[in-house]
C-alpha positions as CSV (number, residue, x, y, z in Angstrom):
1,X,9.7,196.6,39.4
2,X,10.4,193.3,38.1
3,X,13.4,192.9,35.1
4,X,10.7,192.2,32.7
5,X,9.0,195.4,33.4
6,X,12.2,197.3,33.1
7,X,12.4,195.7,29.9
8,X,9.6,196.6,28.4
9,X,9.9,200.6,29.9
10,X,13.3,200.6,28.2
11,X,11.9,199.7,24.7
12,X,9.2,202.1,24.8
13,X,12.0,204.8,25.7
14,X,12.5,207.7,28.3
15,X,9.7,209.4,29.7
16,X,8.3,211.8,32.4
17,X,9.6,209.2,35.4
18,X,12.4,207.4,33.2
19,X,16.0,208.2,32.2
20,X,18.9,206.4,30.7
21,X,22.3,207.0,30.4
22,X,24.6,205.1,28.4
23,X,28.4,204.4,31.3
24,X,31.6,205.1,29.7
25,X,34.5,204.2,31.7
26,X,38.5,205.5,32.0
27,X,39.9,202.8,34.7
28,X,38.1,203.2,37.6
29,X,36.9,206.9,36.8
30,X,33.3,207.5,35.1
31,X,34.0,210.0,32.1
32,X,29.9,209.8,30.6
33,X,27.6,210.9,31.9
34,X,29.2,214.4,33.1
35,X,29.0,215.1,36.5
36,X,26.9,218.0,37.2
37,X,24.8,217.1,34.5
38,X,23.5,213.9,36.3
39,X,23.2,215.6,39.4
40,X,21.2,218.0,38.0
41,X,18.9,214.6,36.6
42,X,18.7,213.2,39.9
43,X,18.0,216.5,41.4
44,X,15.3,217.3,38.9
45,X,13.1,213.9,39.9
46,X,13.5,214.2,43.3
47,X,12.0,218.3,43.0
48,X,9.3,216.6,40.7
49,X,7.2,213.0,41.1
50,X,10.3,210.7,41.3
51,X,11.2,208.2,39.1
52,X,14.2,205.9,37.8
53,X,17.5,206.2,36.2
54,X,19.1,203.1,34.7
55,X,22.7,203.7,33.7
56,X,24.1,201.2,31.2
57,X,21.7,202.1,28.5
58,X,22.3,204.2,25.2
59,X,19.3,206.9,25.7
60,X,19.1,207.5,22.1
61,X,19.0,204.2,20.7
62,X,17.7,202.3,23.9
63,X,20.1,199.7,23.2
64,X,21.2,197.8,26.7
65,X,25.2,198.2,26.6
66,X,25.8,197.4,30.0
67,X,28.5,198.2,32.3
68,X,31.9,196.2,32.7
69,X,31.3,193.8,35.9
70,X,34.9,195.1,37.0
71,X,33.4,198.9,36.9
72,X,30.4,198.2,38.8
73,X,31.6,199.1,42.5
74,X,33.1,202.4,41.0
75,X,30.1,203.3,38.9
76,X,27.9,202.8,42.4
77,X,30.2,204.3,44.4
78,X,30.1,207.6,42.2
79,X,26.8,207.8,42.4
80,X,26.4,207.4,46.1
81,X,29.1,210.4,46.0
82,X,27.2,212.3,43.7
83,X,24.3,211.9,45.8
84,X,26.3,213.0,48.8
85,X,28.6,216.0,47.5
86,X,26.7,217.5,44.2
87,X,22.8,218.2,45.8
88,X,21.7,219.7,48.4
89,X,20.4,218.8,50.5
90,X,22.1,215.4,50.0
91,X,19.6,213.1,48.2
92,X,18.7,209.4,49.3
93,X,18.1,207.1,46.2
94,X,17.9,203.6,46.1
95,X,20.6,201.8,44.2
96,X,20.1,198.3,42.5
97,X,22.4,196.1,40.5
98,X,20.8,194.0,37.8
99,X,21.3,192.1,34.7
100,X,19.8,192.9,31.5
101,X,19.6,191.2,28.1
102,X,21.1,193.1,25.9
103,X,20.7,193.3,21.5
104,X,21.9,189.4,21.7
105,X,20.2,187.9,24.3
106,X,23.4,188.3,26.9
107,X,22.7,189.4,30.5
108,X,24.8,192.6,31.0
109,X,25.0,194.9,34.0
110,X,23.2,197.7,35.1
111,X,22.7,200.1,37.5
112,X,19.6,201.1,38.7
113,X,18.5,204.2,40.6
114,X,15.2,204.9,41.9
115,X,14.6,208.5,42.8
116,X,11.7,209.1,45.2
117,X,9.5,212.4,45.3
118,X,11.6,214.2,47.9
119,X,10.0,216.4,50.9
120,X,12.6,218.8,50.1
121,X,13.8,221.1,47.0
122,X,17.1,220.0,45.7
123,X,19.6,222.6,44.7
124,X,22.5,221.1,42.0
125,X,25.1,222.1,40.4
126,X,23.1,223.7,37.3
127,X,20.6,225.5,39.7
128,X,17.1,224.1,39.9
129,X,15.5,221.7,37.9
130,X,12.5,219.6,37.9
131,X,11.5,217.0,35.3
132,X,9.2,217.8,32.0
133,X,8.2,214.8,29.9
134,X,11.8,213.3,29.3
135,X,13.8,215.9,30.0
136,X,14.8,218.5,32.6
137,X,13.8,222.1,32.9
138,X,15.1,224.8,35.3
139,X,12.2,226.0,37.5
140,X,11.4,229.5,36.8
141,X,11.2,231.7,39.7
142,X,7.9,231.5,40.7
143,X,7.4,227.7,40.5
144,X,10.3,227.3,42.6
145,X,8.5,229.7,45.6
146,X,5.5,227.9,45.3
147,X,7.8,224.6,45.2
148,X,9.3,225.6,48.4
149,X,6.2,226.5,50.1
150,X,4.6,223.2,49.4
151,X,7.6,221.0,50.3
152,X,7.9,223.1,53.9
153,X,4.2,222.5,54.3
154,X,4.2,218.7,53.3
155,X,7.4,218.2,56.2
156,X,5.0,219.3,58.3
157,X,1.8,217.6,57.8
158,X,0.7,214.9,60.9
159,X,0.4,211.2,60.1
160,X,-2.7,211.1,61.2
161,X,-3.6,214.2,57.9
162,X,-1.7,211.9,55.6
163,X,-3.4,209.4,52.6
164,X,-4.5,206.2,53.1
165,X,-3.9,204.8,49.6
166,X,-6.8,202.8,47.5
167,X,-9.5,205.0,50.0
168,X,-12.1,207.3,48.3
169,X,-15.1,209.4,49.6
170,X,-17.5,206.7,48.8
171,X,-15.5,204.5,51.8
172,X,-17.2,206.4,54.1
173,X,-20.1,205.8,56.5
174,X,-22.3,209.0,56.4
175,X,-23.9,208.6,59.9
176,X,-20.3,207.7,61.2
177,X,-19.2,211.2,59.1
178,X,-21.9,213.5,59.9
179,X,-21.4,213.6,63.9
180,X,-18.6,215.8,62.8
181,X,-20.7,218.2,60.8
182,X,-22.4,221.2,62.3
183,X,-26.2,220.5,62.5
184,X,-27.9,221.6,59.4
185,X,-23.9,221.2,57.4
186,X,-24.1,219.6,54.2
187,X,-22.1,216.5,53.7
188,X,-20.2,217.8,50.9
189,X,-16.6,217.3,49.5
190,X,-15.6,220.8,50.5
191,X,-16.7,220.2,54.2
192,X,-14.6,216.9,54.2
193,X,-11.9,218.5,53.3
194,X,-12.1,221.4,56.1
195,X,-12.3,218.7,58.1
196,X,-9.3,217.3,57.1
197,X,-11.3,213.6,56.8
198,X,-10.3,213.8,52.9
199,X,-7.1,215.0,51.2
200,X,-6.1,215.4,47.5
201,X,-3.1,213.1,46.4
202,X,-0.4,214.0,44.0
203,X,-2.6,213.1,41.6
204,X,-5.5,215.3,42.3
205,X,-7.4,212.3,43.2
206,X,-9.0,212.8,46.6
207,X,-7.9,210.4,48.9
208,X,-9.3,209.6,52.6
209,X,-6.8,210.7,55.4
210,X,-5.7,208.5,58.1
211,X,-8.2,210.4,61.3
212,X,-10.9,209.7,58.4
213,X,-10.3,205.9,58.4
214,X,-9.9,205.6,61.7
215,X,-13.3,207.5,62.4
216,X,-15.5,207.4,59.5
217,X,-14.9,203.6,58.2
218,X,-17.3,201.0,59.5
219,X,-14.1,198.3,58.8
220,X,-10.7,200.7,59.3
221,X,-8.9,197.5,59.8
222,X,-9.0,196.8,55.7
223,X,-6.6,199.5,55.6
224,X,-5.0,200.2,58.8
225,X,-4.9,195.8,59.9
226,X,-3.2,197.2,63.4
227,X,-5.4,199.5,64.5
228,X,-7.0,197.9,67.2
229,X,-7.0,197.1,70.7
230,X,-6.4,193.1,71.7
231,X,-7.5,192.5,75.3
232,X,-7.0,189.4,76.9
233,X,-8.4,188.7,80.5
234,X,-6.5,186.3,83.1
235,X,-7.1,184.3,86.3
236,X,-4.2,185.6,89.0
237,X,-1.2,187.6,88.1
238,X,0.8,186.6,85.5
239,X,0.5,185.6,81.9
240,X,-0.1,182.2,81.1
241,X,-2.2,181.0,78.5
242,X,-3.6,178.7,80.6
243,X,-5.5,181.0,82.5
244,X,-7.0,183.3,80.1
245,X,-10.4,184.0,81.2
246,X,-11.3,186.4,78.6
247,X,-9.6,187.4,75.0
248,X,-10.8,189.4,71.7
249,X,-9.4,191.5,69.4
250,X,-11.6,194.5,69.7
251,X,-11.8,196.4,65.9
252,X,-14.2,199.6,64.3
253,X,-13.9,203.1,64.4
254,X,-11.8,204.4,67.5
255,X,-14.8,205.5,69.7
256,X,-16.5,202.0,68.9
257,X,-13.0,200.8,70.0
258,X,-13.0,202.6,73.3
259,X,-16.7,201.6,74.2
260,X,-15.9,197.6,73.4
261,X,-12.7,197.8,75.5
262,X,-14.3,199.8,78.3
263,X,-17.4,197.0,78.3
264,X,-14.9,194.3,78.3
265,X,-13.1,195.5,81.4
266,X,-16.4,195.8,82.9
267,X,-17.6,192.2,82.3
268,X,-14.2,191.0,83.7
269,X,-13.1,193.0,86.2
270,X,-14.7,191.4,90.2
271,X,-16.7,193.5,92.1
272,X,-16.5,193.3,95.9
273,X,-19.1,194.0,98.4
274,X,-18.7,196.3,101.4
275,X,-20.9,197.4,104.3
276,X,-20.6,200.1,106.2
277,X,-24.1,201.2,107.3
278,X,-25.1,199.7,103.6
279,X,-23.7,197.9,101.3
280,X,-21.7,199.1,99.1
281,X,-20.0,197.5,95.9
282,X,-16.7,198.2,95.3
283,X,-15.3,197.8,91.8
284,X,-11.5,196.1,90.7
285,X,-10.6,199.3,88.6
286,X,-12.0,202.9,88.1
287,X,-14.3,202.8,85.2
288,X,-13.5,206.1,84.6
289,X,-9.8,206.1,84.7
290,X,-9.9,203.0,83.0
291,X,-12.0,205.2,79.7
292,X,-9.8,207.9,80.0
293,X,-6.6,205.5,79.6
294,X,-8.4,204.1,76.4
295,X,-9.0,206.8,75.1
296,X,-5.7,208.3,74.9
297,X,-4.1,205.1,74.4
298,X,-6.6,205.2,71.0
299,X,-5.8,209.4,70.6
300,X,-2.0,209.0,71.1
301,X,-0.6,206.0,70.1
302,X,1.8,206.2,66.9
303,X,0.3,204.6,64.2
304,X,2.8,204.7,61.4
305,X,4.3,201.3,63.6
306,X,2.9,198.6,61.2
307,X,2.5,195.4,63.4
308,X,2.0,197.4,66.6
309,X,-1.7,197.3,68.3
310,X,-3.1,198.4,71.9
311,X,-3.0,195.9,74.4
312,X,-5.3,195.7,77.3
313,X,-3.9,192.7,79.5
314,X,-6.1,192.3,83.1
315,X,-4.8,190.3,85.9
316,X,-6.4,190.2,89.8
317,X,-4.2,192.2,90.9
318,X,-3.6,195.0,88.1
319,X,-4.5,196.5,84.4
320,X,-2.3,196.7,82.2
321,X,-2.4,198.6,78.7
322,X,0.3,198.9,76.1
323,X,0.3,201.8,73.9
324,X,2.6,201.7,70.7
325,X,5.1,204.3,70.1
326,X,7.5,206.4,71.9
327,X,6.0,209.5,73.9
328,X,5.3,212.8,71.8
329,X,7.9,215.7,72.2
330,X,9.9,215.9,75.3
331,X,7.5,214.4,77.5
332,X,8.6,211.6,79.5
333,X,6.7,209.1,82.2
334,X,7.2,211.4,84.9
335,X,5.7,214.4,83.4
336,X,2.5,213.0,81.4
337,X,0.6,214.7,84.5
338,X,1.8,217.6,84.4
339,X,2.6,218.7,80.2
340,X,0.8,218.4,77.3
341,X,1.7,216.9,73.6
342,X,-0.3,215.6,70.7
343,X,0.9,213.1,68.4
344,X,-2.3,213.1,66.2
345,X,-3.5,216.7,66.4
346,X,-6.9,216.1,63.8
347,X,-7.9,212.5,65.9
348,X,-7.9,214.3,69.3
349,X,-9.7,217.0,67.5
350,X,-12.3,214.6,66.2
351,X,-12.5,212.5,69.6
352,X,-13.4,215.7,71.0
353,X,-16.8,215.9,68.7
354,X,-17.4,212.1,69.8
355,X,-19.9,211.1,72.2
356,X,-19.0,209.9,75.7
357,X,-20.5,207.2,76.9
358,X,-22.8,207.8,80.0
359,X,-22.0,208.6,83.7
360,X,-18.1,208.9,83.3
361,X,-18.4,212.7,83.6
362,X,-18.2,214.0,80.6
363,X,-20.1,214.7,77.4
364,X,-17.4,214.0,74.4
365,X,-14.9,211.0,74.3
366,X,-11.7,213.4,74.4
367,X,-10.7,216.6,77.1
368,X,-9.1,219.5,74.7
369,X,-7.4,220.6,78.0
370,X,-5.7,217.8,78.5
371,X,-6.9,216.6,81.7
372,X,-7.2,212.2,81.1
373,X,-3.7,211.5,83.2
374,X,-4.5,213.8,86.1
375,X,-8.1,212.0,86.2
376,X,-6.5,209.2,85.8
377,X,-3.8,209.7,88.7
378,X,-6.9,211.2,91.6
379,X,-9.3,208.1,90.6
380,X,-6.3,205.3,91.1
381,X,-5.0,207.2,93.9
382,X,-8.7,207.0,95.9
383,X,-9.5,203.7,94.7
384,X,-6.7,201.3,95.2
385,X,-4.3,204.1,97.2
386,X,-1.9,203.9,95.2
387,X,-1.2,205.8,92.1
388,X,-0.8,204.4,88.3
389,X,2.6,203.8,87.4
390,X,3.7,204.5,83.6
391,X,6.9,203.4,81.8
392,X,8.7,203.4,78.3
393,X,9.8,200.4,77.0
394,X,12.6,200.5,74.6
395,X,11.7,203.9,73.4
396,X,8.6,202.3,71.3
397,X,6.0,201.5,73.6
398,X,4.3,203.0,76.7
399,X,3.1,201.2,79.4
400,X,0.6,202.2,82.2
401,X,-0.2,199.8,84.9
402,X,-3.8,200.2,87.1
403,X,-3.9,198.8,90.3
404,X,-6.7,196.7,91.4
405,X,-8.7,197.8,94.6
């Protein structure tokens, strides 16, 4: 919010999401607002949507007094302490220092406070309060229960269940959506939402999730610009530029994803002939370890890492593929063969209703049971004779390395 804006919200005076408080100082010590009363305002946005709190203006008159320059530090640091000491659980706000004309034209300071809609229910000195219009109001008891419960569920929700912002039902492809239906379903609101492929915002307006995006957009790449996989072909063993055989950035819903990366190894990886009593050709990698590794790179990988996308690098010697984020739970490299842990719970659910493509032994794109790393382990091992080798790198990627045959 630019100082104009502010400007303008001030004149037009407090509201449901706006508060001001006029700063009167003793020394150092803050002596208006009272203590516990402006914990109990911050409290009361962070239990309701959020908003801001801008102290250095008169709430009555909306006049901008300002606050002395040589106060400033101590009026922050209050605040922060506030924050700390006077709710609980301790609430995170974001604190800005600005200048503001006041009734003359002159800059003054001020001290703004954005208050974000918390995950949690904030307890303050006066008990419970949430915001009404432009004032606070203690939560009776039942609207605190139901407060609670919501807040516990909402820390709980998946990213991949959470809002894509500026998405709506009509965003959806309904052939892409209705391989998720039952046969004979309707495609109706209602069955989206059991699904979980739309959401209601805090608005009521209903929102696609991210799982929905990913698998039910033609283009998920207008809202989620990292989700895809870049894979780059080489000639010999390193990378160098020079030698790239092969690149594309390979975008579209996540199974589309999976079957463009899969073909793409399979126009570049060699094939060598053997003969035994016939002739026999002998692929570079395992096609199907190669699809199961895509797919859980796609099922897996943490998306809330803006910037980060799946890389599929192939050399003559090895496949490699990078998979952003660190691995779910307590897993680690050594024991992806043997546990099980789902980052995105409602994608691997939804993979699971997906197609496979043909002769790579199964029916649907994703294994409920968790199976993909052992397959992927036996198919290497016979192969090449040697197994796949996975490692963490700086706790925010995962790297698996195929060895060529």
């Amino acid at each position: 919010m630019t100082v104009a804006d502010l400007s303008r919200r001030i004149r037009l005076g407090e509201d449901s999401t706006l508060e001001l408080k006029r700063v009167v100082l003793s020394g150092d010590r803050v002596t208006r607002p009272h203590r516990n009363e402006f914990a109990d305002e911050l409290a009361a946005f962070a239990n309701s949507r959020g908003g801001t709190l801008i102290l250095g203006v008169d709430d009555a008159t909306r006049e901008v007094l300002g606050i002395p320059l040589e106060g400033l530090d101590a009026v922050e640091g209050w605040v922060r302490e506030i924050c700390n000491d006077s709710v609980n659980p301790a609430l995170s706000v974001d604190i800005r220092k600005l200048e503001l004309p006041d009734a003359a034209g002159t800059s003054v300071p001020v001290i703004c406070i954005d208050i974000a809609r918390s995950l949690f229910v904030h307890k303050s000195p006066g008990g419970y309060f949430r915001r009404i219009g432009s004032s606070k109001r203690e939560m009776a008891a039942e609207f605190l229960a139901r407060l609670f419960q919501e807040r516990s569920q909402s820390r709980v929700i998946r990213f991949d269940e959470s809002i894509v912002p500026r998405t709506s039902p009509e965003h959806l492809d309904e052939e892409l959506t209705r391989r998720f239906l039952r046969e004979a379903a309707e495609l109706t609101e209602d069955t989206l939402h059991k699904l979980r492929i739309v959401a209601a915002d805090e608005e009521d307006v209903v929102r696609l999730t991210l799982a929905g995006v990913l698998l039910c957009t033609q283009e998920p790449q207008q809202w989620m610009p990292h989700a895809y996989i870049q894979a780059v072909s080489y000639a010999g063993e390193r990378t160098d530029v020079n030698y790239q055989t092969d690149a594309r950035d390979i975008e579209g819903p996540l199974d589309e994803q999976v079957a463009e990366a899969l073909h793409f190894v399979r126009r570049n990886m060699l094939v060598r002939a053997t003969k035994v009593t016939a002739r026999v050709d002998q692929p570079q990698f395992s096609e199907r370890a190669v699809f199961e590794a895509l797919v859980n790179a796609v099922a897996h990988r943490d998306y809330s890492m803006g910037g980060s996308r799946v890389r599929l690098h192939m050399f003559g010697d090895r496949l490699e593929l990078y998979v952003p984020g660190a691995l779910a739970n307590t897993l680690s490299p050594d024991s992806l063969h043997l546990r099980q842990a789902n980052r995105n719970e409602l994608i691997v659910s939804l993979l699971a209703r997906c197609p496979a493509p043909a002769g790579l032994g199964r029916t649907h794109l994703m294994d409920r049971r968790g199976d993909g790393v052992p397959i992927i382990r036996e198919e290497c091992q016979q192969l090449a004779g040697r197994l796949p080798e996975y490692s963490l790198i700086d706790d925010s990627e995962l790297r698996l390395v195929i060895w060529a045959a």
